[in-house]
N, C-alpha and C positions, 0 to 999 in steps of 0.2 A: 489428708489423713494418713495416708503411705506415707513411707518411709523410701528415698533417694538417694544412694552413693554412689559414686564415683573412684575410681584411682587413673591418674597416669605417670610413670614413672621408674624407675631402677628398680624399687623391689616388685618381691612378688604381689599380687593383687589381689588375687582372694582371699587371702589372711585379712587383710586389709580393709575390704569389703564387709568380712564377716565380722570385724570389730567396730566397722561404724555402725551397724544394722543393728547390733548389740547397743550401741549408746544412742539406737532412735526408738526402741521398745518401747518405751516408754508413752508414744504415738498411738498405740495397739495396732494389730496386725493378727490375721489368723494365717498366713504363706508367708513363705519367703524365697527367694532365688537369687541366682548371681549368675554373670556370664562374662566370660574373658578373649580375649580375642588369642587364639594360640599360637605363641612363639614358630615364626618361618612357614609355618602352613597357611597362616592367616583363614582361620577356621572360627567360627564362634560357638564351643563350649561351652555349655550350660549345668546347672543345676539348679534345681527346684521342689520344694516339696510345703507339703502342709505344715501348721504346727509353729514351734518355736526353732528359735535359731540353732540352739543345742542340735536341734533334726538335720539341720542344713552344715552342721560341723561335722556331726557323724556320717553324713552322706556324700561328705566333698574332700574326708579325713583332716578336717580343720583347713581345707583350702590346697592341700598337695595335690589334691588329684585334680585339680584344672590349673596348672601352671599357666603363666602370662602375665603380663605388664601392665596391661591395661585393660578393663574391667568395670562394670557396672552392677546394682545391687540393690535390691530392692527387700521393702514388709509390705505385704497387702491387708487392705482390712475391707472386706466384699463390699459391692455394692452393685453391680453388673455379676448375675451367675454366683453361684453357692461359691462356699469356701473349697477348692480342689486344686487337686496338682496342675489342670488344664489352666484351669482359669489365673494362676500362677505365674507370676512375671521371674522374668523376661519373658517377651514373646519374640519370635523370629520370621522374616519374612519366609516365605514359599520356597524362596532359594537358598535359604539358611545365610545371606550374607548381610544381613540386615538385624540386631535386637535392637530391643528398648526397652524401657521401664517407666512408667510412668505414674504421676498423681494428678489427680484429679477427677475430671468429670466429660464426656464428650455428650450433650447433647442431641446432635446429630447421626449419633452411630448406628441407629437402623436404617436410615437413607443410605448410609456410607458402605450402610453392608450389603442392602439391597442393589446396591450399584458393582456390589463387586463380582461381577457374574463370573462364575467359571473357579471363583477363588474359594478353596477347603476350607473354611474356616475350622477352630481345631477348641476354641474354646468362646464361652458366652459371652464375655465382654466385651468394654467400650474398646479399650486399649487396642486391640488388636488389628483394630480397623484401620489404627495409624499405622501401623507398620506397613500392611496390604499398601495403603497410598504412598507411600515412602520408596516402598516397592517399585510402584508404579510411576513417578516424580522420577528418581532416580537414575543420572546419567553420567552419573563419574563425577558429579559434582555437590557434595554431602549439604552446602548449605545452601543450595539452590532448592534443593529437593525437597530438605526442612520448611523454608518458607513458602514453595508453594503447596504443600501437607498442612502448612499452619492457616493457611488464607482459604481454605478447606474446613475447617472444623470451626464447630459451634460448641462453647464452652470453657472449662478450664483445664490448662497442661501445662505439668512441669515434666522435658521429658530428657534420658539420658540416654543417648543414642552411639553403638557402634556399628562400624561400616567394615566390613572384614577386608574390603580393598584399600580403606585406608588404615595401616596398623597401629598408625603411630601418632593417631587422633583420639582425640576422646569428644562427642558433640552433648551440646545441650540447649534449649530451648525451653523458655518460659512464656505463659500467659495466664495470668489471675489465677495461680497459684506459687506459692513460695521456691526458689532455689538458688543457692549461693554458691559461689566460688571460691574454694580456698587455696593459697596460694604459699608453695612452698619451695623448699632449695631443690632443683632438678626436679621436682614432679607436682600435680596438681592436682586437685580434688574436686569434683562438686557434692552437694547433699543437701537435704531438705530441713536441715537445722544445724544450727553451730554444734550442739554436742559431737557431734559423730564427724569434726575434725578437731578440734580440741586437743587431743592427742598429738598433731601432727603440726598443726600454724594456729596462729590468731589472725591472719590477715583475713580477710574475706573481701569480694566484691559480690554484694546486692543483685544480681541478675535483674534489669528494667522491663518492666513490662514489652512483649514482645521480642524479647532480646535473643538471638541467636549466637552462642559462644561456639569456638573450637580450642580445645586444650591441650597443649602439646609437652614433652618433658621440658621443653625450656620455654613454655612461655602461655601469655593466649591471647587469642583474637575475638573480638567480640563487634556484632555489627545488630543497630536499632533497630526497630519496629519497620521504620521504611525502608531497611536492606544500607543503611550508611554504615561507614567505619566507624566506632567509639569507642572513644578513650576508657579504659577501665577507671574508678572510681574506688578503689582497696580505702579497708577503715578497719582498725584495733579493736578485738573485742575484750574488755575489758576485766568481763571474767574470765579465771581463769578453768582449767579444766576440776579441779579442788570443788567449784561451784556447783557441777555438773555429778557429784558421787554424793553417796547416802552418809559420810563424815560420822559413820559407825552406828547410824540407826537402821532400826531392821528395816523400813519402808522409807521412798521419798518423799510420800504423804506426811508423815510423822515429821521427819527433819524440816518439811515446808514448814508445817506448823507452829515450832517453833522458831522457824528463820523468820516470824512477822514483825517482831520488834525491830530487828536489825534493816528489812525492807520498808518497813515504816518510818523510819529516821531516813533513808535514800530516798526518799518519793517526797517529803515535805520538805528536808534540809533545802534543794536548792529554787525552791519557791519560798523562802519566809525570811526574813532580816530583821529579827526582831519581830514587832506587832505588823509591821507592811509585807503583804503579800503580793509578789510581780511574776504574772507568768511569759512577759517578756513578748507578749502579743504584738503581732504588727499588721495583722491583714482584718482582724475584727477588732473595731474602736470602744472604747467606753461609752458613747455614743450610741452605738448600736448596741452593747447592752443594757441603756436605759430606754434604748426605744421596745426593745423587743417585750411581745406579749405573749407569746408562747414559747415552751422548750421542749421537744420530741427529746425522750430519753432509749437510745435502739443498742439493744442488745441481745443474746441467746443465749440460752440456759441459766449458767450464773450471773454473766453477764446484764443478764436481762432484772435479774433480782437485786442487781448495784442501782438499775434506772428506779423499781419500785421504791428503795430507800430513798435514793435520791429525788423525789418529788418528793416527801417528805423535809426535804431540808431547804430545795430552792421554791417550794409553795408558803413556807413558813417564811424563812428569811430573805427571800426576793420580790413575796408577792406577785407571782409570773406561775401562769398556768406552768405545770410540768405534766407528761403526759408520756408513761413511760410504753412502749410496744417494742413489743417482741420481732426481732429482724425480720423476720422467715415470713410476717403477717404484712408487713409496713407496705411493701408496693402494690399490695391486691387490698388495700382496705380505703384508697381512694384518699390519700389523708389533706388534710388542707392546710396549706403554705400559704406564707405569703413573704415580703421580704423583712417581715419582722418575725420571721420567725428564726430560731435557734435549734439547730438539733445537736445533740452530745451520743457519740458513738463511741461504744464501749466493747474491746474486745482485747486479750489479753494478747494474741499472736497478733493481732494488726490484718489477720488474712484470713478471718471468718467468711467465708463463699454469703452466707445471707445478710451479716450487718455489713458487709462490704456493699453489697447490692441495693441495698435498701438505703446508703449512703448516696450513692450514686440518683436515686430515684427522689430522697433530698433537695441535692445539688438540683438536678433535674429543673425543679418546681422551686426554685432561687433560695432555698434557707441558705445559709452560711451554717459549717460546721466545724465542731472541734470535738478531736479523736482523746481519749482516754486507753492509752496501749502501752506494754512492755517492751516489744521487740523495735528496735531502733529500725528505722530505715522499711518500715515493713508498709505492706500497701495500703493500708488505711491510712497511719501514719504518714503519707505521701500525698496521699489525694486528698486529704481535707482540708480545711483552710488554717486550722490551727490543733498541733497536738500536746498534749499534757501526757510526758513519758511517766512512768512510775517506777521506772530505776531498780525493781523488786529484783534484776535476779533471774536467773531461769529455773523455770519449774517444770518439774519431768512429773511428778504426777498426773493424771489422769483430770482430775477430780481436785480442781484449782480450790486452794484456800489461803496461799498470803496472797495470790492475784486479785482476788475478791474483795480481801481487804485493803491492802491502798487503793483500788480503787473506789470503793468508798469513800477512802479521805481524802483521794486526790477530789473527788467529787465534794465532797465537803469543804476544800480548800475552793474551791473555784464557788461555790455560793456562797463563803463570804468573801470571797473577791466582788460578787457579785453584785452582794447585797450592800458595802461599803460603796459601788461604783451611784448605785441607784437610790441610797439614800432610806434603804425602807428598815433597817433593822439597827435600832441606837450602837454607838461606838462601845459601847462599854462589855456590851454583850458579846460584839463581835471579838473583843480583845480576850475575854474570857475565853471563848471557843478555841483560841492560837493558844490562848498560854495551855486548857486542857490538850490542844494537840502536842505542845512541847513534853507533856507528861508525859503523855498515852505509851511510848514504847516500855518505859520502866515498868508502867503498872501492867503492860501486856507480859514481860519477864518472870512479875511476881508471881502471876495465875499461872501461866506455865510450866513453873521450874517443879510442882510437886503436880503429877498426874495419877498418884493413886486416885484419888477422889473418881475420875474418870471413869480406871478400870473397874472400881465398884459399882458402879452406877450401870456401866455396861455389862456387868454379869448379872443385876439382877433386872437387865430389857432385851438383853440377846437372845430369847426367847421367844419373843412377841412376833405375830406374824404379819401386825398390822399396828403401826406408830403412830399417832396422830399427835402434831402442832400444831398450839394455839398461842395466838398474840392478839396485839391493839396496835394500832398506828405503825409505826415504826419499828414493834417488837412483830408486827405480821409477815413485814417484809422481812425481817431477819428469820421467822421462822421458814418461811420461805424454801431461803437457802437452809438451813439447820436440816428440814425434807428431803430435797434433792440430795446433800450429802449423803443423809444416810442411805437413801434407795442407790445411789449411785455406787458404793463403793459393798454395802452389807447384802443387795438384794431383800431387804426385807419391803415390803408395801408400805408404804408412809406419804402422808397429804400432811398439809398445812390448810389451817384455814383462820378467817378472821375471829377470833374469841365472840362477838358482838351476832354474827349468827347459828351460834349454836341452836338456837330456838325456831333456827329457818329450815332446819334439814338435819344440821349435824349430828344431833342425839341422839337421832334410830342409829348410829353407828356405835355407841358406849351402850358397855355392859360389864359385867364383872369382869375385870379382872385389863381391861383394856388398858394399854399402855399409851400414857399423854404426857406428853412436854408443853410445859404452861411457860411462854419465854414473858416473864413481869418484871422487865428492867424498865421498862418505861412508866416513871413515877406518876404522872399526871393521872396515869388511866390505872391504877393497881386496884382502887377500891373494886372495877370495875368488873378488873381479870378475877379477883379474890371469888365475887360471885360467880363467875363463870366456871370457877377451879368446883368450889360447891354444887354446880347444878352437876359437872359428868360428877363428880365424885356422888353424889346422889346416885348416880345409874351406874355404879361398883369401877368405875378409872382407877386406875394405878396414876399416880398423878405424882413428876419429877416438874420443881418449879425451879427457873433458873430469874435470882432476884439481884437487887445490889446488896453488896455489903451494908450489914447493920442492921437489913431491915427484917425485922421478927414479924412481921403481919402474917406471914405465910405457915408458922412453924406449928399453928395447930390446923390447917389447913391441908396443905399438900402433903403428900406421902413421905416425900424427900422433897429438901432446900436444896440449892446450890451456889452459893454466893458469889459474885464476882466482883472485882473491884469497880467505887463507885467514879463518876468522872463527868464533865459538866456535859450539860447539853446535849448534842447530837452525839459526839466524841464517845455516848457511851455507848453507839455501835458496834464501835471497833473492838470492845471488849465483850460484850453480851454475845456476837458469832461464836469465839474461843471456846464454850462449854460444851455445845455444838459440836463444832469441831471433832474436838477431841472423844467427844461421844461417838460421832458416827467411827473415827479408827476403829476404837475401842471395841466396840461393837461388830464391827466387820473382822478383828482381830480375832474374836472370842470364837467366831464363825469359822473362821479359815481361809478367810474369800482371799481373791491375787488382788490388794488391794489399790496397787499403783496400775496394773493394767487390768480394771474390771469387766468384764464380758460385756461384751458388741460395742466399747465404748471407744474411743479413737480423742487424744486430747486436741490437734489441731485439724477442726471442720472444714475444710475448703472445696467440699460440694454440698450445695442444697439438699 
């Protein structure tokens, strides 16, 4: 969830620092700091402060007043100890000859602290504890010291460590949390996401689980999990830094929004050849997907509302229990494996701390698994037995919405892989489904290219202090997600719930004037929503129904239509989220809210 940089190299470092930290914002962070190791004194100067990075420019004069080479840099987003300038990374040993910065999670760190008798601690957190031991470890030999500080701790760290005796190092250490090496002419970088070197190289090397680097201006050294030498492993990131900027919209929410068509062509094109679909699998057979009788679908937050659609589409066209749960739930609910069973892990960074975990506790109990992820090379994608990339792109918002959507189809793509492998859903249907996904990007262009409709919709609901979503089937799950967006990014209070029990509970909550989104793209069940739309509208709803193109059933019904293009089968997913969407900006736009980094929210989770 922190944000990690790195500089080593000819120029100065804290410019440098404070412009990666700037293109990791995006992560959320309530602190920030940097510290540089000081030319010929070999001193470690700091700064740090609350707030945004602008704080930390004006505090450090855009980086002049801590001159040095080499340098470390970090956003914190709390989790150990309120938000404060103590609790503020870097932290420094006792002797001042020791920082670090760190992400993630320690576990262990009230044993580590109760053990450290005699030693001031200076702020609440976990981090700090590392350093105390590093301290302590610590014999003139930086990567001796690291690994035994790492075979010490319980949990996850990614951490960026200077040694004021050695000036001309820059150290780092990874475990079950993200950090990469970038690599450049005379100097080198680490950091917690490709944006924030982009600027500088595309080379990068993956840091391996366990893996201890030293970075020097000409070069680096990197040694495994059991202390061996290894060979770097450098790979091209393909986008380029153009990928990574807002391409003249005011938010990188909005620009995601419409980058879905173009990311939805990347995520199908190199799985489809015509009507045959090949995900190029080689460690789970066809075989074993006509044996299997259950599918765990494990994800968190939105992630988690890709698995709910998704039993919808592998219980219909596979005839295979799908059984979607929440990461954060899966290893404490006891679940039952067996070797026919299938789990699908969905997570957009690859490095979610709970569906990583709950992968692992999977594996455990023998399912075979296959990851659903964007970021190449990332740890989910490595441990599972099989991954489905979705090529989407990187996304700096907060508050995922093209991520959401390929995977959806990447998930819809693999049930009918699936369902073509096992025989249970006729050929003809399933070629319909390909050719509506061959559509799907243009008809996602059309809806998006005029967004008034949006903004109007959202000035007369940005008022509401409480939003309720209603669906059926498949439209439940998508309101779902249409919910969380808008709580996520407007702050307004908003549920989802299934259309079908309004009569169980829901309707003590409608009263005049109550504001509901009726999501009726799913044709089967509309007679059904229609009456559902009449029972709150009965109890005074404001009622915005979001239907297919064409269909007038709703237009003396609901208070406002909103049509979107129609498209076969499941496929009309991918379009029915869009109104959504673009509602919840809208909406949070009309507010004011900081919509890319919404309060207490962090977009990569990599502690529990």
């Amino acid at each position: 969830m922190c944000g990690i940089v790195g500089y080593i190299g000819a120029r100065q470092a804290a410019p440098l620092l404070l412009a990666g930290l700037e293109k990791l914002e995006y992560r959320g962070y309530d602190s920030a700091g940097i510290c540089v190791v000081a030319p010929e004194e070999n001193k470690l100067p700091y700064s740090k402060c609350l707030g945004k990075i602008v704080n930390l420019r004006a505090q450090t004069q855009d980086g002049a007043a801590l001159p040095g080479r080499n340098g470390i840099g970090h956003t914190r987003w709390a989790t150990h100890g309120t938000p404060s300038q103590a609790n503020s990374h870097p932290h420094l040993s006792r002797d001042g000859r020791i920082a670090l910065v760190h992400n993630g999670i320690i576990e262990n760190y009230q044993e580590l602290r109760l053990r450290a008798a005699g030693y001031d601690f200076l702020s609440e957190t976990d981090s700090e504890a590392i350093v105390h031991l590093l301290e302590r470890h610590y014999d003139g030999d930086p990567v001796a010291a690291l690994r035994k500080t790492a075979s010490e701790l319980r949990g996850s760290f990614a951490l960026g460590v200077l040694f004021a005796g050695h000036p001309n190092s820059l150290f780092a250490l990874r475990k079950a949390s993200p950090l990469i090496i970038g690599l450049g002419e005379g100097e080198n970088f680490i950091a917690s996401d490709v944006p924030a070197l982009l600027a500088h190289t595309r080379r990068i090397i993956r840091m391996e689980e366990g893996a201890v680097a030293e970075l020097t201006r000409e070069g680096i050294r990197l040694w495994d999990a059991e202390g061996n030498s290894a060979a770097p492993a450098p790979e091209t990131i393909e986008w380029d830094a153009n990928a990574a900027q807002k391409d003249g919209h005011a938010h990188y929410t909005i620009k995601e929004i419409h980058e879905q068509p173009y990311a939805l062509r990347r995520t199908i094109a190199p799985r489809l050849r015509g009507d045959e679909i090949d995900f190029g699998f080689t460690k789970i057979s066809d075989q074993e997907l006509r044996d299997c009788n259950c599918i765990y679908l494990l994800g968190c937050g939105s992630a988690y509302h890709v698995g709910m659609v998704g039993k919808y589409y592998l219980e219909k066209l596979c005839h295979v229990f799908a059984i979607p749960v929440l990461a954060s739930e899966f290893r404490y609910a006891h679940p039952v494996v067996t070797e026919r069973t299938l789990t699908i892990v969905v997570s957009q960074s690859g490095e979610t701390a709970d569906a990583r975990e709950a992968m692992h506790e999977a594996q455990r109990l023998g399912s075979k698994v296959i990851s659903i992820v964007n970021v190449k090379g990332s740890a989910i994608a490595v441990e599972s037995d099989e991954v489905i990339y979705t090529h989407a792109g990187p996304e700096i918002g907060v508050a995922t919405t093209k991520a959401y959507n390929v995977q959806l189809n990447a998930l819809l793509l693999f049930a009918l892989y699936m369902a073509r492998v096992r025989g249970t859903t006729e050929e003809a249907y399933i070629k319909e489904e390909i050719h509506a996904l061959h559509t799907l990007p243009e008809k996602m262009e059309s809806f998006l290219f005029d967004v008034s409709t949006a903004q109007f919709y959202a000035s007369e609901y940005c008022g509401g202090k409480d939003i309720y979503f209603l669906g059926r089937n498949v439209d439940y799950a998508l309101a779902l997600e249409g919910s969380l967006k808008l709580k996520e990014i407007s702050y307004i209070h908003s549920e989802a719930y299934a259309a079908g029990e309004l009569k169980h509970g829901t309707l003590a909550l409608m009263e005049e004037g109550t504001p509901v989104v009726a999501v009726c793209a799913y044709a089967p069940l509309l007679d059904k929503m229609i009456s559902n739309i009449v029972q709150v509208k009965a109890r005074g709803a404001k009622v915005l129904a979001i239907a297919q193109e064409g269909e007038r059933g709703l237009d003396n019904i609901a208070d406002y239509v909103w049509h979107v293009p129609a498209s076969f089968g499941f496929t009309q997913s991918a379009l029915t989220i869009l109104p959504m969407q673009l509602f919840a900006y809208y909406v949070a736009l009309a507010l004011g809210r900081e919509i890319d980094q919404p309060r207490n929210l962090a977009k990569s989770v990599t502690v529990e």
